[in-house]
C-alpha positions as a LaTeX table, in Angstrom:
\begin{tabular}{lrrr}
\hline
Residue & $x$ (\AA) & $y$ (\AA) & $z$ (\AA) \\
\hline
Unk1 & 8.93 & 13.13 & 38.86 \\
Unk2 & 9.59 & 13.46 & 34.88 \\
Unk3 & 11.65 & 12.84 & 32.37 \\
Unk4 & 13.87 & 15.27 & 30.33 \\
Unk5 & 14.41 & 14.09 & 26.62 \\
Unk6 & 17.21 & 15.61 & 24.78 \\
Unk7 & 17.18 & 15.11 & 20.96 \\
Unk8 & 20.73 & 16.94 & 19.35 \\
Unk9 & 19.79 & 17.24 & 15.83 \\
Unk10 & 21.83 & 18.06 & 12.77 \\
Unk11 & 21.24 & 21.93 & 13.14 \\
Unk12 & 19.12 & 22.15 & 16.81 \\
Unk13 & 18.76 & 20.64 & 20.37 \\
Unk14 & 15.28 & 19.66 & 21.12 \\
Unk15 & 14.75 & 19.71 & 25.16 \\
Unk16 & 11.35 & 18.38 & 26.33 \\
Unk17 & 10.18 & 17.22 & 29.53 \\
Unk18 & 7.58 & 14.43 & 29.90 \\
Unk19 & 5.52 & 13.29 & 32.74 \\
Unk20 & 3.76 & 10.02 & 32.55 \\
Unk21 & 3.85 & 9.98 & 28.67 \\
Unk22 & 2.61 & 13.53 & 28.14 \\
Unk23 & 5.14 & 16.67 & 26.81 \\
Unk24 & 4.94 & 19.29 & 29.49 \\
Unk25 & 7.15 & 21.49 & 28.17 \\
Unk26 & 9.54 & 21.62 & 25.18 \\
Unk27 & 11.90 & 24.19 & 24.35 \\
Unk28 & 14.27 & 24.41 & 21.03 \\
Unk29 & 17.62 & 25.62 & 21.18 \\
Unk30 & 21.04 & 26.27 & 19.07 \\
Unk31 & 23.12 & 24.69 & 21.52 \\
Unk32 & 22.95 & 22.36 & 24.23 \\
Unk33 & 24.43 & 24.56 & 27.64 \\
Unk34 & 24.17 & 23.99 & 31.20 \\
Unk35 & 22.14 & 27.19 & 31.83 \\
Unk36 & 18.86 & 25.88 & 30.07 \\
Unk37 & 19.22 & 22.53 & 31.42 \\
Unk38 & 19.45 & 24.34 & 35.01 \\
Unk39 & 16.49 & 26.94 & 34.05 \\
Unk40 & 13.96 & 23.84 & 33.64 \\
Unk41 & 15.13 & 22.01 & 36.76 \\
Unk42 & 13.88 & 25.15 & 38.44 \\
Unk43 & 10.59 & 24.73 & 37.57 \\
Unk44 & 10.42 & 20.74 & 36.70 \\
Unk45 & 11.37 & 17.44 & 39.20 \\
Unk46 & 13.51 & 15.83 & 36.76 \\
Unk47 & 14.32 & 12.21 & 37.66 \\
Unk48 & 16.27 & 10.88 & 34.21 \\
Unk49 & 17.29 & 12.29 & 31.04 \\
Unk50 & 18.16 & 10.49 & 27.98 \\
Unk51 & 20.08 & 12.05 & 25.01 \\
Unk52 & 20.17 & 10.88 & 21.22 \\
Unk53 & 22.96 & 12.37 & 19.29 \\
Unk54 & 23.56 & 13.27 & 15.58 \\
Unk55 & 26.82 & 14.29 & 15.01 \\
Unk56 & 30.00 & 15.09 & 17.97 \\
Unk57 & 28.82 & 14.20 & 21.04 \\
Unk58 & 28.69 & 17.30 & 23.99 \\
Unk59 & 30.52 & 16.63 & 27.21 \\
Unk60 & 27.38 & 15.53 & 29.31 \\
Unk61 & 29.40 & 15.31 & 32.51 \\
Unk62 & 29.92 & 19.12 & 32.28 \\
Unk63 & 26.40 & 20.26 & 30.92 \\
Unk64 & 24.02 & 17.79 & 32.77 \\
Unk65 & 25.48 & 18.16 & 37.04 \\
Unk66 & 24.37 & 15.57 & 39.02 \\
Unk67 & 22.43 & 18.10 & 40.90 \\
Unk68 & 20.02 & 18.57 & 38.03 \\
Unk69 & 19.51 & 14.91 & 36.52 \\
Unk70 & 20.25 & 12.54 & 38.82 \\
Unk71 & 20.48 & 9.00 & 36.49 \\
Unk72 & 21.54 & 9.60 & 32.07 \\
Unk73 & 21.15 & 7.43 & 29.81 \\
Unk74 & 22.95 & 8.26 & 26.52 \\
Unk75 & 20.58 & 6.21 & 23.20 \\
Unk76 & 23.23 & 4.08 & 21.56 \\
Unk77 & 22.77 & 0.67 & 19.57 \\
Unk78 & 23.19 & $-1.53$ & 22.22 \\
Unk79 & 20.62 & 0.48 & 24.11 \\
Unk80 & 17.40 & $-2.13$ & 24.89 \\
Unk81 & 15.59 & $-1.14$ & 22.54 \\
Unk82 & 10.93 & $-2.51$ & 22.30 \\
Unk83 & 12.21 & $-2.88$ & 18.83 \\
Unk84 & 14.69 & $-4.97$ & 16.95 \\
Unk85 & 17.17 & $-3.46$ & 14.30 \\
Unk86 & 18.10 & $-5.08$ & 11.14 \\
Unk87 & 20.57 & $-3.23$ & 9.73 \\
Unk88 & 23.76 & $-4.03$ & 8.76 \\
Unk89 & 25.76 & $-1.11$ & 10.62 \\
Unk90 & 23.91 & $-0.46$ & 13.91 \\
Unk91 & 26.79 & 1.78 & 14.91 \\
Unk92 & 26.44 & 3.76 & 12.29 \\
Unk93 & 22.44 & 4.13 & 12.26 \\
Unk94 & 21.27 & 7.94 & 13.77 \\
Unk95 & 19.49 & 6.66 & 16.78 \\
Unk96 & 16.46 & 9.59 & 16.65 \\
Unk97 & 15.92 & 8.06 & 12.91 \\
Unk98 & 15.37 & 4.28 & 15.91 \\
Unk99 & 13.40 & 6.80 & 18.38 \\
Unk100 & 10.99 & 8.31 & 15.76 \\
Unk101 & 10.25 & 4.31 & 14.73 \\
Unk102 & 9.33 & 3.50 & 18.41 \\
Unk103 & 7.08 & 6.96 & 19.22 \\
Unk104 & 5.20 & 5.66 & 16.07 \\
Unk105 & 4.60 & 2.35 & 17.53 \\
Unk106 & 4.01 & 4.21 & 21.10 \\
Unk107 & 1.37 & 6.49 & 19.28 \\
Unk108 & $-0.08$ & 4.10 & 17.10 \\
Unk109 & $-0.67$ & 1.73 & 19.45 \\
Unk110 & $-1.75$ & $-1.17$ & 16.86 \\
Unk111 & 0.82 & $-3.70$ & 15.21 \\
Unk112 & 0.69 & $-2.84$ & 11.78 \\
Unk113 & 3.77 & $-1.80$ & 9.69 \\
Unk114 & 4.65 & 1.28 & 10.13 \\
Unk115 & 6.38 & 3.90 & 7.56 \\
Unk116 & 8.05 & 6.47 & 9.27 \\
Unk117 & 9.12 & 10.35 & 7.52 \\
Unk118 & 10.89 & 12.75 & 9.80 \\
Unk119 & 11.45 & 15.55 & 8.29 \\
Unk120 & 14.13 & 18.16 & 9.40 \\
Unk121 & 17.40 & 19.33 & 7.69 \\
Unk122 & 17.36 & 15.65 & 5.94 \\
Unk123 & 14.32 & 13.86 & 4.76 \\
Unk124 & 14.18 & 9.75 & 6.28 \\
Unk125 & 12.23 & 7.35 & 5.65 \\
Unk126 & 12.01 & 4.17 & 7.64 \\
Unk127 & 9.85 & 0.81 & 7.83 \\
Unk128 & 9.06 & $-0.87$ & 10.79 \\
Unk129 & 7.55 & $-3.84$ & 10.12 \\
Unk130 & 4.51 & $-5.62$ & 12.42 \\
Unk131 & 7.08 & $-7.74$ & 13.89 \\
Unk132 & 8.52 & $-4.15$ & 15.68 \\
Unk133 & 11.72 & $-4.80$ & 13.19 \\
Unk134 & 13.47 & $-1.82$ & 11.91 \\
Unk135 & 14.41 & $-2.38$ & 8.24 \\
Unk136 & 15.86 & 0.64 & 7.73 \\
Unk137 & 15.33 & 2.99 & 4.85 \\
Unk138 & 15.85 & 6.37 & 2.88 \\
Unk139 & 18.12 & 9.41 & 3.88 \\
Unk140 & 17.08 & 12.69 & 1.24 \\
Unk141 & 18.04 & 15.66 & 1.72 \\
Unk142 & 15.08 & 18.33 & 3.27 \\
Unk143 & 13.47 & 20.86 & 1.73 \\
Unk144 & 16.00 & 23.96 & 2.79 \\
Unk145 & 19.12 & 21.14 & 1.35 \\
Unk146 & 17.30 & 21.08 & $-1.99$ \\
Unk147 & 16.80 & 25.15 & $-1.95$ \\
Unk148 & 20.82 & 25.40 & $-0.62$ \\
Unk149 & 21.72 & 22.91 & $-3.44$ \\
Unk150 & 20.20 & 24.37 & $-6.30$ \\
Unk151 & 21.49 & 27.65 & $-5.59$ \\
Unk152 & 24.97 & 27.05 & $-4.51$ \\
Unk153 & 25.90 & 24.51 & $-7.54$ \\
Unk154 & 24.34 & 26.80 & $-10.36$ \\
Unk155 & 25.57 & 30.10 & $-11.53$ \\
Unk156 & 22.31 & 32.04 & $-11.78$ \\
Unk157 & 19.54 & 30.14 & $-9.71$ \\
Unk158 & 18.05 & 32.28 & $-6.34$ \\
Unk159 & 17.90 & 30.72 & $-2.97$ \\
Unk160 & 14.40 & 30.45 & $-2.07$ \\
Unk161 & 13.06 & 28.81 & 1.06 \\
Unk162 & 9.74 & 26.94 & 1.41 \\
Unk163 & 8.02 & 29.46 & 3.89 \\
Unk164 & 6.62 & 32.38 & 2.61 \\
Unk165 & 6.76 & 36.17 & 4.03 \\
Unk166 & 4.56 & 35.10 & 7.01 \\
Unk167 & 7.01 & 32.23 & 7.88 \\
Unk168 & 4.02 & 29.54 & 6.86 \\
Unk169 & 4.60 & 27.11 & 4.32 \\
Unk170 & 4.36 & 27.93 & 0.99 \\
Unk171 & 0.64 & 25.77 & $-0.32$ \\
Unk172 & 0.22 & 27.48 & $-4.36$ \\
Unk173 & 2.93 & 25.40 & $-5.66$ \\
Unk174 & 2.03 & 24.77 & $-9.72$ \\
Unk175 & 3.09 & 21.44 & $-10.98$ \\
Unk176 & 4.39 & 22.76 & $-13.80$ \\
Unk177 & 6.10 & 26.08 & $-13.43$ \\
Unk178 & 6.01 & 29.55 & $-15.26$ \\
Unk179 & 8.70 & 31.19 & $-14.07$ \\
Unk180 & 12.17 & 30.40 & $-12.32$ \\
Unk181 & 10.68 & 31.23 & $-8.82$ \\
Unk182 & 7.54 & 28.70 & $-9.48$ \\
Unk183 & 9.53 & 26.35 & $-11.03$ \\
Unk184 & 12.51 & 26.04 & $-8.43$ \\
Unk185 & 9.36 & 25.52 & $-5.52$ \\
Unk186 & 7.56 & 23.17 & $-7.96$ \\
Unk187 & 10.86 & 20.90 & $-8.37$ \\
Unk188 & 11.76 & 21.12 & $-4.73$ \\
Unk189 & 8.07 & 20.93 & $-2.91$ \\
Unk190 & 6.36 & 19.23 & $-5.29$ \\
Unk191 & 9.12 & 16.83 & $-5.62$ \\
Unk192 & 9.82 & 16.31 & $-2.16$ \\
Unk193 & 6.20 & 15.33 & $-1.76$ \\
Unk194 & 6.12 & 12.87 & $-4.35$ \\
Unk195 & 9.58 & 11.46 & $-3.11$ \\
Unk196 & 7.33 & 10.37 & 0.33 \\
Unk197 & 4.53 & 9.32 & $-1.67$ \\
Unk198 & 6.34 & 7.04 & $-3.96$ \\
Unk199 & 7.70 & 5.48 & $-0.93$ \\
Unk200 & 4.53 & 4.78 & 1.12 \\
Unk201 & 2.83 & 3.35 & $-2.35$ \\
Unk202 & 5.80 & 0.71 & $-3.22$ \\
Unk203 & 6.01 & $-0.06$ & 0.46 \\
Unk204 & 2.31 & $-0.84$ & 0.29 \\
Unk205 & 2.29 & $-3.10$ & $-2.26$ \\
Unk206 & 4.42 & $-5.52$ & 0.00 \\
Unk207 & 2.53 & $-4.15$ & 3.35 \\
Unk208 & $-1.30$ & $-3.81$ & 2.34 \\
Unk209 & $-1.74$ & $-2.24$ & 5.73 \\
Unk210 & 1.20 & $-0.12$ & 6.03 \\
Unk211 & 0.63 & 3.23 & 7.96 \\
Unk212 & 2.32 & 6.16 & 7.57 \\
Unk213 & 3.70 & 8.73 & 10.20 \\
Unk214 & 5.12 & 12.35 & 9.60 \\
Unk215 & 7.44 & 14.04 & 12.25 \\
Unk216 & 9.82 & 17.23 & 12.43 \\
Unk217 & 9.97 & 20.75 & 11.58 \\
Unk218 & 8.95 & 20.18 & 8.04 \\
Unk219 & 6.04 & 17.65 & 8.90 \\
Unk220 & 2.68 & 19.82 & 8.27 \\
Unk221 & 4.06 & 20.96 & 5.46 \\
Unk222 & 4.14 & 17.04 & 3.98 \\
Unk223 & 0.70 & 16.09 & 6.31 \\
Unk224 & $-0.92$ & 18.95 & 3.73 \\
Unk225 & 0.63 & 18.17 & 0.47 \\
Unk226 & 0.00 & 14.10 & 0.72 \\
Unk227 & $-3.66$ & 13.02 & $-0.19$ \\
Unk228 & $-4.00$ & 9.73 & 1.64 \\
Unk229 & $-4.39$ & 8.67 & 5.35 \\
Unk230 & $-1.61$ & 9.57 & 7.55 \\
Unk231 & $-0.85$ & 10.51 & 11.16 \\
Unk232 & 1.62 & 13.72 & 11.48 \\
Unk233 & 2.93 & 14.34 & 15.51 \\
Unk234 & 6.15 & 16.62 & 15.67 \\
Unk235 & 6.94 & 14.76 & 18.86 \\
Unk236 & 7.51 & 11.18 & 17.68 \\
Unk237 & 11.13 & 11.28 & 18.44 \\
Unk238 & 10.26 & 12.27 & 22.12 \\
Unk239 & 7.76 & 10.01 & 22.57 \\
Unk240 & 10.11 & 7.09 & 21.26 \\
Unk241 & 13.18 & 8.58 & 23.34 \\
Unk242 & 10.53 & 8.67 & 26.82 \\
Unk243 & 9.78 & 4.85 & 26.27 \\
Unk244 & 13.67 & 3.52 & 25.93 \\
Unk245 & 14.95 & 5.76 & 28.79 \\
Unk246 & 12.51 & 3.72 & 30.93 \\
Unk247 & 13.25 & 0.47 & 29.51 \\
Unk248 & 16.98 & 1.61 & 30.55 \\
Unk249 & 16.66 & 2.91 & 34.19 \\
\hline
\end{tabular}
């Protein structure tokens, strides 16, 4: 029997269904619909689902029948959680930003604080302490925000996107730029990258043994451009929705 984890980000649905801790399949779409969720119970046992939402909330009775998931849980704040939230406005915290924080602590596996990036249409970055406290953190913009932002709120500046014409991440970023192309990528790739690094560095000085985790779309792009030791898995938010929906059956 597995799991099906739903993750409804700020632009895409991330469906993935796990089996005794491991990602069997995972499939990334627009829109949460009753077809897909049908199409992979055809060819997967699915037991329970659990959903984390960002943003309006999907009528689950109507997309997830009985006859396809048979118990749903729904990731809220008063969920039981493995870890404890300190935060002054649980309702208001985005629960994957809670589920990335525990599939860090799943993968890691040790007890040392724990920095966690995920990196998607916005940039967070959130400490969880070696007490498995959540202390909250940073919400930036991501990288296509910063491209969209410069070019909407300026007259002349191009939108430019950080892949390049083979849809990989752009790596031949100058620090200092030569031309308006160069020096748009420079302020937003460059800058971005810092952004995380200053982070990790004044976290450190209060956590010596801090470690640092990367996850979402935008996390090799990060795992390549920071030069100290750090752990990037695109799944973290799956792994950390897997091990609540079991503390919640």
């Amino acid at each position: 029997m597995s799991n099906l984890i739903i993750d409804i980000g700020n632009t895409r649905t991330k469906l993935a269904v796990v089996d005794d801790g491991q990602v069997r399949n995972l499939v990334i779409v627009d829109k949460l619909e009753k077809t897909t969720l049908e199409d992979i119970a055809n060819v997967h046992e699915i037991d329970a689902a659990i959903a984390s939402v960002v943003g309006d909330r999907p009528d689950f009775g109507s997309v997830i029948p009985h006859s396809v998931v048979r118990r749903f849980h729904l990731l809220t704040y008063k969920s039981i959680l493995p870890i404890t939230l300190d935060y002054e406005t649980p309702e208001t915290i985005g629960m994957d930003r809670v589920a990335a924080a525990v599939g860090a602590r799943v993968v890691s596996a040790t007890h040392d604080p724990l920095l966690v990036v995920d990196a998607g249409s916005c940039i967070t970055i959130d400490l969880l302490d070696q007490h498995d406290v959540f202390r909250g953190g940073a919400i930036a913009p991501g990288l296509n925000m910063r491209f969209r932002a410069l070019h909407n709120h300026t007259t002349a500046l191009p939108l430019l996107s950080p892949l390049n014409e083979e849809n990989h991440f752009i790596t031949d970023t100058p620090l200092a730029g030569t031309n308006t192309r160069s020096s748009i990528l420079s302020g937003v790739l460059n800058a971005a990258a810092f952004e995380i690094g200053g982070f990790f560095r004044a976290f450190q000085l209060e956590y010596p043994t801090i470690k640092l985790f990367l996850t979402g779309g935008d996390a090799d792009f990060f795992a390549k451009r920071l030069f100290f030791p750090k752990f990037a898995n695109p799944n973290l938010v799956v792994v950390g929705l897997d091990r609540i929906l079991k503390m919640n059956l």
